[in-house]
C-alpha positions in Angstrom: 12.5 -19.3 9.5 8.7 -19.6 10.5 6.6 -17.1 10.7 6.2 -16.2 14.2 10.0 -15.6 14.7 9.9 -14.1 11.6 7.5 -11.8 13.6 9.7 -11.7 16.0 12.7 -10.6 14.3 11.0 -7.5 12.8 9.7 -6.2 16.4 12.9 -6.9 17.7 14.8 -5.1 14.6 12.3 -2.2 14.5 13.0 -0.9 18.1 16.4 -0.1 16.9 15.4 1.7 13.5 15.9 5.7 13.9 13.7 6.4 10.5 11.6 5.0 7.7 9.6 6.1 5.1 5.8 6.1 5.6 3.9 6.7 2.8 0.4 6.7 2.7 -2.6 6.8 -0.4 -1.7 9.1 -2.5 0.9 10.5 -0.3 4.2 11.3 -0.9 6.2 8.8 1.1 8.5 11.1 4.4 10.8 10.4 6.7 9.1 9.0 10.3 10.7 7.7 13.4 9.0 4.7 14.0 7.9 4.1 18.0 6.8 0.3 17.8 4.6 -1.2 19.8 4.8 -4.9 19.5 2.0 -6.2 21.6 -0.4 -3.6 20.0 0.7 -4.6 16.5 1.4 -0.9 15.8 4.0 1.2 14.6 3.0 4.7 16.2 4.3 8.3 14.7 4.1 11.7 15.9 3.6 14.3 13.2 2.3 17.7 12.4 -1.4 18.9 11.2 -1.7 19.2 7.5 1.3 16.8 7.0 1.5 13.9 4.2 1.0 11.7 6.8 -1.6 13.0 8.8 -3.3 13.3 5.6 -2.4 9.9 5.0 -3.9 8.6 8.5 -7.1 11.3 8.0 -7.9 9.0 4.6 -7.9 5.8 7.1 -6.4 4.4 4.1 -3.4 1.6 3.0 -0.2 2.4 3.9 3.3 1.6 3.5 6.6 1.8 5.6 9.9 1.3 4.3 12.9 0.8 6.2 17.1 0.5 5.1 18.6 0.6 8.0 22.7 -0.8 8.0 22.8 0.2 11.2 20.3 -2.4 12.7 21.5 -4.5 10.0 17.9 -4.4 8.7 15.8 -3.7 5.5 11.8 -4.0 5.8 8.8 -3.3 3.4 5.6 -3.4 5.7 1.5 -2.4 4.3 -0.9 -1.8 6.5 -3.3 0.6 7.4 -2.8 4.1 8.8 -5.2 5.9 11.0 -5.2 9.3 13.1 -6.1 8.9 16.9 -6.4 11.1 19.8 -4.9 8.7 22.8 -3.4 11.8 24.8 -2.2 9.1 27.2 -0.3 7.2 24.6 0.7 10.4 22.9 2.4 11.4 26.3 3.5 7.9 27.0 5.6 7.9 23.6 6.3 11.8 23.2 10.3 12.6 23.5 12.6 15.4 23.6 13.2 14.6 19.7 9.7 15.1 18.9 9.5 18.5 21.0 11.9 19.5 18.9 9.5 20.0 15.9 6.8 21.5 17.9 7.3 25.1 19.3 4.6 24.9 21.9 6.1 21.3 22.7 3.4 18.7 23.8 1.0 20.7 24.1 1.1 22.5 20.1 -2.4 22.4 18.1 -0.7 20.9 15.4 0.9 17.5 17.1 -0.9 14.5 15.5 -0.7 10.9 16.5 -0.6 8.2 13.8 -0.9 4.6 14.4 0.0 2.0 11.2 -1.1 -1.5 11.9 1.0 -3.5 9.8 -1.0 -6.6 8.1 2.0 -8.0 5.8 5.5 -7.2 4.8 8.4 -8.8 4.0 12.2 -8.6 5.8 15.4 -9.1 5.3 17.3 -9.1 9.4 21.6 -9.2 8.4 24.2 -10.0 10.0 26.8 -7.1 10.4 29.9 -6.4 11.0 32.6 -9.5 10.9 30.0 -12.3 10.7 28.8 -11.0 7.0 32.3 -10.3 6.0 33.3 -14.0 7.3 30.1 -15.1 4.5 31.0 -12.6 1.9 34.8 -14.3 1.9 33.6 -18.0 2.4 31.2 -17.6 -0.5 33.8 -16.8 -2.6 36.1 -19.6 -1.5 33.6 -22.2 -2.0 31.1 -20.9 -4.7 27.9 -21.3 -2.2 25.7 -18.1 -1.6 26.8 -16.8 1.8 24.1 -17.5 4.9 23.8 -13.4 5.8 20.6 -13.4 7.7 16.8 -14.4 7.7 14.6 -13.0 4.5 11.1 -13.9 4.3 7.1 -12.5 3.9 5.2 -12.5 6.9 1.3 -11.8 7.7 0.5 -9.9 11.3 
């Protein structure tokens, strides 16, 4: 697969990721929901003052974010660069009920932090699920041929 629907694969995978682990210099790597933003090239977060990954995004640092998701039949190691910013309007553009949830004070709590990672490389497996994998798994095993699962590959944003 070339690059560019490689690309495209991974944007399109992403939006249906509920968590990953983001884990930036020297940081300890947490659990983030990842809000992606294709045309941006960013993966935006909301966290909390003092946290591993606003301490991450305060170094302006490398970064990593991992994903293992079955459900979206999709499995992702991205590095790029994390970085704190204050865009209220894309803060309220992205914030949810599920991140109010972590905030007492809601939108509006001193300690809400937006995070932007701008992925520059990463590499990603996209699967098939359900009965198309198990119709490869048992195929593979009639015929001794590795079974056709999905798209794997390294790709540069």
């Amino acid at each position: 697969m070339a690059d560019t629907e490689l690309k495209q694969e991974f944007w399109s995978r992403l939006d249906d990721v509920r968590a990953g682990l983001l884990a930036g210099d020297g940081e300890r790597p947490v659990p983030m929901s990842p809000m992606p933003e294709k045309d941006a090239n960013a993966i935006w977060f909301i966290t909390a003052a003092g946290s591993a990954a606003d301490r991450a995004a305060k170094s302006g640092g490398e970064a990593s974010f991992h994903v293992a998701d079955p459900r979206a039949n999709f499995y992702a190691n991205v590095f790029g660069k994390l970085e704190e910013t204050n865009d209220a309007a894309k803060l309220d553009e992205l914030w949810s009920a599920m991140a109010a949830a972590w905030f007492p004070d809601g939108r509006d709590d001193d300690a809400v932090r937006l995070v932007k990672f701008t992925p520059h490389e990463g590499e990603i497996w996209a699967t098939e699920g359900g009965a198309a994998y198990l119709y490869e798994i048992a195929k593979a095993n009639v015929t001794d041929k590795t079974p056709d699962v999905g798209v794997h590959g390294r790709v540069v944003f």
